[in-house]
C-alpha positions in Angstrom: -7.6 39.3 -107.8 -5.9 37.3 -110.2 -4.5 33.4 -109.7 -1.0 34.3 -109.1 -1.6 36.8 -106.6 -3.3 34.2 -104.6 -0.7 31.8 -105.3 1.7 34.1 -103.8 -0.3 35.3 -100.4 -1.2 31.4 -100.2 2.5 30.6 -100.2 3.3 33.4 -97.8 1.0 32.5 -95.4 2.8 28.8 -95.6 5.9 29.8 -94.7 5.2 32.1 -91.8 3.5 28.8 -90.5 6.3 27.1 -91.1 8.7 29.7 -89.6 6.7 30.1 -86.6 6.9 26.3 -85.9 10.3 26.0 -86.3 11.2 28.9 -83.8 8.6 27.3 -81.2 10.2 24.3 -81.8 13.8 25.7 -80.6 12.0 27.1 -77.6 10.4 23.9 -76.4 13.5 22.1 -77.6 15.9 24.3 -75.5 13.7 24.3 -72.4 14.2 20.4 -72.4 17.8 20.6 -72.9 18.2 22.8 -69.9 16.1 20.7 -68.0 18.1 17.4 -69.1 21.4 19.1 -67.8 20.0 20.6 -64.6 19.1 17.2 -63.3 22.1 16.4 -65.0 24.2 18.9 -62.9 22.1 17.7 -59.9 23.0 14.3 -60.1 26.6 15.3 -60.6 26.3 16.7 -57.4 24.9 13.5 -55.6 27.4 11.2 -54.0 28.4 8.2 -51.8 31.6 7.9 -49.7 33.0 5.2 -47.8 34.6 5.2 -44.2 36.8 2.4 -42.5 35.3 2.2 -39.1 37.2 -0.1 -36.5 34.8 -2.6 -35.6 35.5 -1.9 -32.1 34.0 1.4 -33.0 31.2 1.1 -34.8 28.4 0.6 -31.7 29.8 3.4 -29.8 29.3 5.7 -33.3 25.6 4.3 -33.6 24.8 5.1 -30.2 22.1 3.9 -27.9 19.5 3.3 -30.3 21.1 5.0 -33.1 20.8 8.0 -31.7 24.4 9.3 -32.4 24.4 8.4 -35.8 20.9 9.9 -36.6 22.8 13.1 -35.1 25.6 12.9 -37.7 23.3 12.7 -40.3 20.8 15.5 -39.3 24.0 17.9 -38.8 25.3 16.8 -42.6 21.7 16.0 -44.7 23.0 12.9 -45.9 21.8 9.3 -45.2 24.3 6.5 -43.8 24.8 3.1 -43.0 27.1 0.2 -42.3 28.0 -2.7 -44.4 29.4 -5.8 -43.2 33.4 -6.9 -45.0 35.4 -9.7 -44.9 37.7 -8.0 -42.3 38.0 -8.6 -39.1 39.1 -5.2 -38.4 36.6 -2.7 -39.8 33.5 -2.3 -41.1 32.4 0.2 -43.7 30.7 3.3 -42.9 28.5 4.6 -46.4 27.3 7.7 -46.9 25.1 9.1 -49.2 24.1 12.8 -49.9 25.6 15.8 -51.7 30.0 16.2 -52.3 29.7 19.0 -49.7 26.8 17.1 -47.3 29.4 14.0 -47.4 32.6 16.1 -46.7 31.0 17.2 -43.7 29.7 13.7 -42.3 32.7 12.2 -43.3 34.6 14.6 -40.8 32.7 14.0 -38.3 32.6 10.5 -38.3 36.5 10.6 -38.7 36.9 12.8 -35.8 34.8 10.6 -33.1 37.3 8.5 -34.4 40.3 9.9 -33.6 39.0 11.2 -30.3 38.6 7.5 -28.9 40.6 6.4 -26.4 43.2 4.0 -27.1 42.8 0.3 -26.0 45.3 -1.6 -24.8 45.7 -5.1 -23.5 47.8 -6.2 -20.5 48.5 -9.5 -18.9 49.4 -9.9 -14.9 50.0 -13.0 -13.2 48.3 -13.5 -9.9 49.0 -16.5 -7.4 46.3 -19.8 -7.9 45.5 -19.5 -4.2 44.1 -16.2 -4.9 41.8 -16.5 -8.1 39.0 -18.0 -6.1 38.6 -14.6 -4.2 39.2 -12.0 -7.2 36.4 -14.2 -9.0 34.2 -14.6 -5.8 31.0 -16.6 -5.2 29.5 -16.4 -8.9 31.8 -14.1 -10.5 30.0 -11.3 -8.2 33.9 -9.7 -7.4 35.3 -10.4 -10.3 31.8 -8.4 -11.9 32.1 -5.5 -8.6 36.2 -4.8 -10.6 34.5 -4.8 -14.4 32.1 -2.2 -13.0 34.3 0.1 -11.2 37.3 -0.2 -13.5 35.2 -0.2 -16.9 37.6 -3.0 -18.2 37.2 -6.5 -19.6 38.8 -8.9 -17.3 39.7 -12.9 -18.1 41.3 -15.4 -16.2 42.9 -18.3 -17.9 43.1 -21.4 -17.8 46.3 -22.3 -18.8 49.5 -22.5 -16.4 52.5 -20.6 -17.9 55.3 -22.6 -18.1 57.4 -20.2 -16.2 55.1 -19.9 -13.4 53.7 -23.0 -12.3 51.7 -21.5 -9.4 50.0 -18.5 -10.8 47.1 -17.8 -13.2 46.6 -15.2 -16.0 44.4 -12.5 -15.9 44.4 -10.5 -19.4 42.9 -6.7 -18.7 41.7 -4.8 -21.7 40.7 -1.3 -21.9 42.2 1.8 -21.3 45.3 3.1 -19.6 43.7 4.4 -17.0 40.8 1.1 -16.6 43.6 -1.1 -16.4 45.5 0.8 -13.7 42.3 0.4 -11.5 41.4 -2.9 -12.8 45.1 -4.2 -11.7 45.2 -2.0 -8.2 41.8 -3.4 -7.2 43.2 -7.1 -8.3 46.2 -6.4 -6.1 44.5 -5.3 -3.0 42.8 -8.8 -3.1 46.0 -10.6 -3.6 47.7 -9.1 -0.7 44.7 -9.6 1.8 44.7 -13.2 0.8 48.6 -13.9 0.7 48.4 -12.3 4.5 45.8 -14.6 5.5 48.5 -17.6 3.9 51.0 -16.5 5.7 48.9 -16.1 9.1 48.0 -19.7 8.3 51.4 -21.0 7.3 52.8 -19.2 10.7 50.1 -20.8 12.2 50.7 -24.2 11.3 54.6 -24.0 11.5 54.0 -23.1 15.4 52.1 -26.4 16.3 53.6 -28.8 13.7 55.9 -29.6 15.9 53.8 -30.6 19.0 51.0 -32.1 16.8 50.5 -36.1 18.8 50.3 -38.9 16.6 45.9 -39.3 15.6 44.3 -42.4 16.2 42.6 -43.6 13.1 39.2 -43.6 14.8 39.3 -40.0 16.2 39.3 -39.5 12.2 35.6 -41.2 11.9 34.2 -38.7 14.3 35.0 -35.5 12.0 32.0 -35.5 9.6 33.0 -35.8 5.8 32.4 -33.1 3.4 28.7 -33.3 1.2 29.5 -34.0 -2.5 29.2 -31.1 -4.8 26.1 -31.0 -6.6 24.9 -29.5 -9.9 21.4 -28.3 -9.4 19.9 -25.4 -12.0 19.3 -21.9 -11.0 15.6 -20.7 -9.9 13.0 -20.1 -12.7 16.2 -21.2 -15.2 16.0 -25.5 -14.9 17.8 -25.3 -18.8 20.2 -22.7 -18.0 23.7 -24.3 -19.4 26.7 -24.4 -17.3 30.3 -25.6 -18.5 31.5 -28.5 -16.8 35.3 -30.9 -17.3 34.7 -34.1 -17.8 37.5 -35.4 -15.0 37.0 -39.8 -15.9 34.4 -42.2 -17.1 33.9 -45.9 -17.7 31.4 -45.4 -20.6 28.3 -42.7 -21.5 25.9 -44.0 -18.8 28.5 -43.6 -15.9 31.3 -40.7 -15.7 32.1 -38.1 -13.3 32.5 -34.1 -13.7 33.9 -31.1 -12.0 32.0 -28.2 -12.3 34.3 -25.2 -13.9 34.0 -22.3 -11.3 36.0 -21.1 -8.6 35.6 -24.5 -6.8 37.9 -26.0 -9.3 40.3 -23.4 -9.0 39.9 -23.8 -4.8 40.2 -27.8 -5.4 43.7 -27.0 -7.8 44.9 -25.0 -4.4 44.3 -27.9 -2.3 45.9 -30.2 -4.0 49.1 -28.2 -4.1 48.7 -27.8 -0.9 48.5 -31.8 -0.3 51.3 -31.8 -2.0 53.3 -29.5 -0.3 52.5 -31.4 3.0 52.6 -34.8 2.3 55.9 -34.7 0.6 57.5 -34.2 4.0 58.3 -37.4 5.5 58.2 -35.6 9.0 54.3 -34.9 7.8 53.9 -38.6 6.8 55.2 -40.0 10.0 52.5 -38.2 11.5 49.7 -39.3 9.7 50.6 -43.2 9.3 47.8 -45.1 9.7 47.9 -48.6 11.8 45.5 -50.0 10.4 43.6 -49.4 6.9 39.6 -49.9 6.7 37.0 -49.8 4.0 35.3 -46.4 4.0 38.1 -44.9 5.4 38.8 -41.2 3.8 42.4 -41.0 3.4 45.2 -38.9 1.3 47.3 -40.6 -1.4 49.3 -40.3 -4.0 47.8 -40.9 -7.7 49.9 -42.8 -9.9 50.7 -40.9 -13.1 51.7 -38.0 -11.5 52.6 -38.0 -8.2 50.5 -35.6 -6.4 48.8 -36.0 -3.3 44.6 -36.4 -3.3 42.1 -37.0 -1.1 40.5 -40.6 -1.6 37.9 -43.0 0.4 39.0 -46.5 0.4 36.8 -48.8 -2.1 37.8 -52.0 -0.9 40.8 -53.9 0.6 42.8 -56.9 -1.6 44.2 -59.8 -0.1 46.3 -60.5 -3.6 49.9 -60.8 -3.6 52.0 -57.8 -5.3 55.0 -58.1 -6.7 56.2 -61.3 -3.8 55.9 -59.2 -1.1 52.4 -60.6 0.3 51.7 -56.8 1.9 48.2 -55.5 1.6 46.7 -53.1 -1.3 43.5 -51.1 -0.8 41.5 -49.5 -3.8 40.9 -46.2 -3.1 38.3 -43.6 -5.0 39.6 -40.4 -5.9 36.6 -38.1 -4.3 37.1 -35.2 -6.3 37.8 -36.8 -9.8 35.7 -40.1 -10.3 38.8 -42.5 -11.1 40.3 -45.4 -8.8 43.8 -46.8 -8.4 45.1 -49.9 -6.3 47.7 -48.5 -3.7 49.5 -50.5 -1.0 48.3 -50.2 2.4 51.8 -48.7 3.7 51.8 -45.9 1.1 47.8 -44.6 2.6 47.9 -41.9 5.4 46.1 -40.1 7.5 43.8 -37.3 5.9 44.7 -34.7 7.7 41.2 -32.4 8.8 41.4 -29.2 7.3 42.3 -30.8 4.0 38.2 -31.7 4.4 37.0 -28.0 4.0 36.1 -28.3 0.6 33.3 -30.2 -1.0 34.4 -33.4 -2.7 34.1 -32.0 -6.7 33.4 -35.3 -8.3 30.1 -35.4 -9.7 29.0 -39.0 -11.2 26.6 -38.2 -13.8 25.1 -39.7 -16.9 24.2 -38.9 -20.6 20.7 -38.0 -20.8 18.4 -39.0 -23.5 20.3 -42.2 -24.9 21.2 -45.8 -24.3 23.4 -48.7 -25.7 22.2 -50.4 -28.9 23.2 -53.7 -27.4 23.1 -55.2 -23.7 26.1 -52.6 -23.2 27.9 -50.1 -24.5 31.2 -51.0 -27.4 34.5 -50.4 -26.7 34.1 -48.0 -30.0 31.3 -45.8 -28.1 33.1 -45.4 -24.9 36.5 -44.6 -26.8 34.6 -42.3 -29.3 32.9 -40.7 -25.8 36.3 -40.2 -24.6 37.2 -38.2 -27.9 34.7 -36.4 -27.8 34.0 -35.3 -24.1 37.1 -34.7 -23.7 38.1 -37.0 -21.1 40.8 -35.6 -18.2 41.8 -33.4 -20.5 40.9 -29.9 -19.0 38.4 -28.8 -22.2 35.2 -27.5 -21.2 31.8 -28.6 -22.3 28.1 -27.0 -21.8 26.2 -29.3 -19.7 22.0 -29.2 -18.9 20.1 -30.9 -16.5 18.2 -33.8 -17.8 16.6 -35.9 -15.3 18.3 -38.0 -12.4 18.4 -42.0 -11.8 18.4 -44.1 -8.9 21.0 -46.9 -8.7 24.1 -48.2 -6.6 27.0 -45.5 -6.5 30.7 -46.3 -6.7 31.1 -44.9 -3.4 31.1 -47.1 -0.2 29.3 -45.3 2.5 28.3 -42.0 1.7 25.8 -42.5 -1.2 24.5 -38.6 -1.4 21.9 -38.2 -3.9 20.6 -39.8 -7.1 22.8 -39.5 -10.3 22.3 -36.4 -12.5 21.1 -37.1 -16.2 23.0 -34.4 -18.2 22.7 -33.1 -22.2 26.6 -32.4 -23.3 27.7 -29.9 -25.9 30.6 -29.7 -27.5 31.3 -25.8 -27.6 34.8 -25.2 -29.6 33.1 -24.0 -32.8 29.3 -24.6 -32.6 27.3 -26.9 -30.3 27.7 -30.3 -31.1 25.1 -32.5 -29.2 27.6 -35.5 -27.8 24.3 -37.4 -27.6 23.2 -37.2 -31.3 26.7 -37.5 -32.4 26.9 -41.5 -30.9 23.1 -41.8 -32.4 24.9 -40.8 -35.9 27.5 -43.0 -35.4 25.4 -46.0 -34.8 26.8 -46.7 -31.0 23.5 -45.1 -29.5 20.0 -45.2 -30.0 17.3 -42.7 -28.5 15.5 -44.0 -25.1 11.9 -44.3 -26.0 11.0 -41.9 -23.0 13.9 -39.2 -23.1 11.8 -37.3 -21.4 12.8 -34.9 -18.0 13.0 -38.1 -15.7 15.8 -40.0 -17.6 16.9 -43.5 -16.7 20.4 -45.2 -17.0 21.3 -48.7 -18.1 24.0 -50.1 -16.1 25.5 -53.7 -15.7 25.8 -54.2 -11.7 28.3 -57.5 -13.0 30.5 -55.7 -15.3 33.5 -54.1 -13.6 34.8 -50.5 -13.4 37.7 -49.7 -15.1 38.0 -45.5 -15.3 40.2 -43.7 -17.5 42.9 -42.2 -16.0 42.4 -38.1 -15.0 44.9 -36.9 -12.6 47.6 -36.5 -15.2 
């Protein structure tokens, strides 16, 4: 063979190398390509919607441990949750899976929407008198109409303007709940307005042949107990809102428990009112002679109502030029005490005793003074920030109780209740660290669960004002 026919079959055999790697080349080449756009079609397919969910909503769409929403997403093969927005209205439902798998959840999800029943929200006004028996011992009837209705029931407690002798109670739910919530409501109003008018019918008959009571046929009639704040069973730390209803400083003010006993107590006072507004009533009930101890009803100063009182002490001083005599009288069921002349003190007439005198006299656990007593900044920043006669309400826990004299005369009850306060508008603000921040308080060295309370047996009581 000669050199240039091996030349040649030597560059033949090159090229159909070179041929044949170039066309496996193009096969491996488009075998990638059309693996790059299948995943790139199957990502194409892959998406995530987003649902407005009413907030409302939302836990009646998850179900009882998720069980309804795990449904949803077994029925359209796509995975979802909930994130949190900055509106108080909805919260946003995303889903995740293919356009059609997301289509179909999304429907879903839209039409357990739609098929919710509509909420509404009505108020009805209910006589005072009656509140104490729609909410019953505890809340258990006011808990018996939530069940049975399926509503959300609250009670207010602010007055309307408009109705100066009725209460607020704001149903939410459905049509239909509150039509059952507000028929069970009314039954209770009716049995207790026929069991006023029974009494009122009653009364009216022997008003007019009641005799004239001696003051001592008074003594015999035992006094109410004072109400008492004690915890619940296996809960000793178990919070419970109280008012604060007067004070003279942090170691020494007086509460009302918030519960249907404040709401009875609000009744009774009306009620007082009512009576003792009738000089007919008054000339029944004058008193001949007025003695220390003496449970009796008068008037309060700033607002002209009619309360039950015990009489502190009696003055010999000289009002006004007219040499007649003054007693000071404690106001049982709110803690504060007022001078009152002798001749404007009556007769408290015995049924007006049924309920439990509602001042409790109490005082803030856990601190003390940082001088001999507390400053005229610490008992007005107190005040502030308790609230003081002004109707707020505060969380309250037993801490510890203290044995000293009482402002009472005679009927001493037991020790005074150390309590924790909490301011509860926003977050709990301890009232107790607040006056240690402040520098008007300092830590007891033992704040543990028996507390003890500085007082200064010399000093006298001036309380602030809470009947207005």
């Amino acid at each position: 063979m000669s050199a240039i026919t091996k030349s040649l079959t030597v560059l033949l055999g090159l090229t159909v190398c070179g041929v044949s790697g170039y066309v496996l080349y193009l096969l491996i080449h488009k075998d990638e390509d059309d693996d790059y756009l299948d995943t790139l079609a199957k990502a194409s397919k892959f998406k995530t919607h987003e649902v407005k969910v009413p907030k409302e909503i939302v836990r009646s769409l998850i179900g009882r441990s998720g069980r309804h929403i795990k449904q949803i997403q077994e029925q359209s093969s796509t995975k979802i949750f909930f994130r949190d927005t900055d509106s108080d209205e909805y919260k946003i439902c995303v889903v995740k899976g293919s356009i059609e798998a997301c289509h179909i959840a999304e429907n879903l999800i839209q039409e357990f929407i739609d098929n919710q029943p509509v909420l509404e929200s009505e108020d009805m006004w209910v006589p005072t008198v009656s509140v104490g028996k729609i909410i019953g011992r505890s809340g258990e009837k006011i808990s018996e109409i939530r069940s049975l209705s399926g509503s959300k029931i609250t009670v207010t407690d602010d007055l309307d303007d408009r109705m100066l002798n009725s209460k607020r109670i704001t149903i939410k739910g459905t049509k239909e709940q509150i039509n059952v919530a507000k028929s069970l409501i009314d039954d209770i109003v009716e049995e207790v307005m026929e069991q006023q008018q029974r009494l009122e019918a009653s009364l009216a008959k022997r008003e007019p042949r009641i005799p004239l009571k001696s003051p001592d046929l008074a003594k015999t009639i035992e006094s109410p107990r004072v109400e008492r704040m004690s915890p619940l069973p296996g809960q000793p730390e178990k919070p419970f809102e109280v008012y604060i209803s007067a004070m003279v400083d942090p170691s020494r003010f007086w509460v009302q428990i918030v519960g249907p006993k404040a709401t009875e107590l609000d009744c009774l006072v009306e009620e007082m009112t009512e009576y003792y507004n009738k000089i007919e009533n008054r000339t029944v009930h004058e008193l001949q002679e007025v003695k220390k101890g003496d449970l009796v009803a008068a008037k309060f100063m700033y607002d002209n109502k009619w309360y039950r009182a015990e009489v502190l002490n009696l003055l010999e001083e000289v009002a006004n030029d007219d040499n007649e005599k003054r007693a000071e009288l404690y106001y049982v069921d709110y803690g504060d005490t007022d001078v009152v002349a002798c001749k404007d003190v009556y007769e408290l007439r015995t049924d007006f005793l049924r309920l439990h005198f509602q001042a409790i006299e109490c005082f803030l656990a856990r601190v003390e003074p940082t001088g001999d007593s507390w400053s005229e900044e610490a008992r007005d920043r107190f005040e502030e920030w308790t609230h003081v006669a002004q109707w707020k309400k505060l969380s309250a826990k037993m801490n510890g109780y203290s044995v000293r004299e009482k402002t009472r005369a005679k009927r001493e009850g037991s020790p005074v209740p150390g309590v924790d306060l909490y301011e509860i508008e926003e977050h709990d603000i301890d009232i107790a660290e607040e006056l240690v921040k402040a520098g008007l308080a300092t830590f007891k060295k033992d704040s543990g669960a028996l507390g003890s309370c500085r007082t200064n047996s010399n000093s006298s009581i001036s309380v602030t004002s809470s009947l207005s």
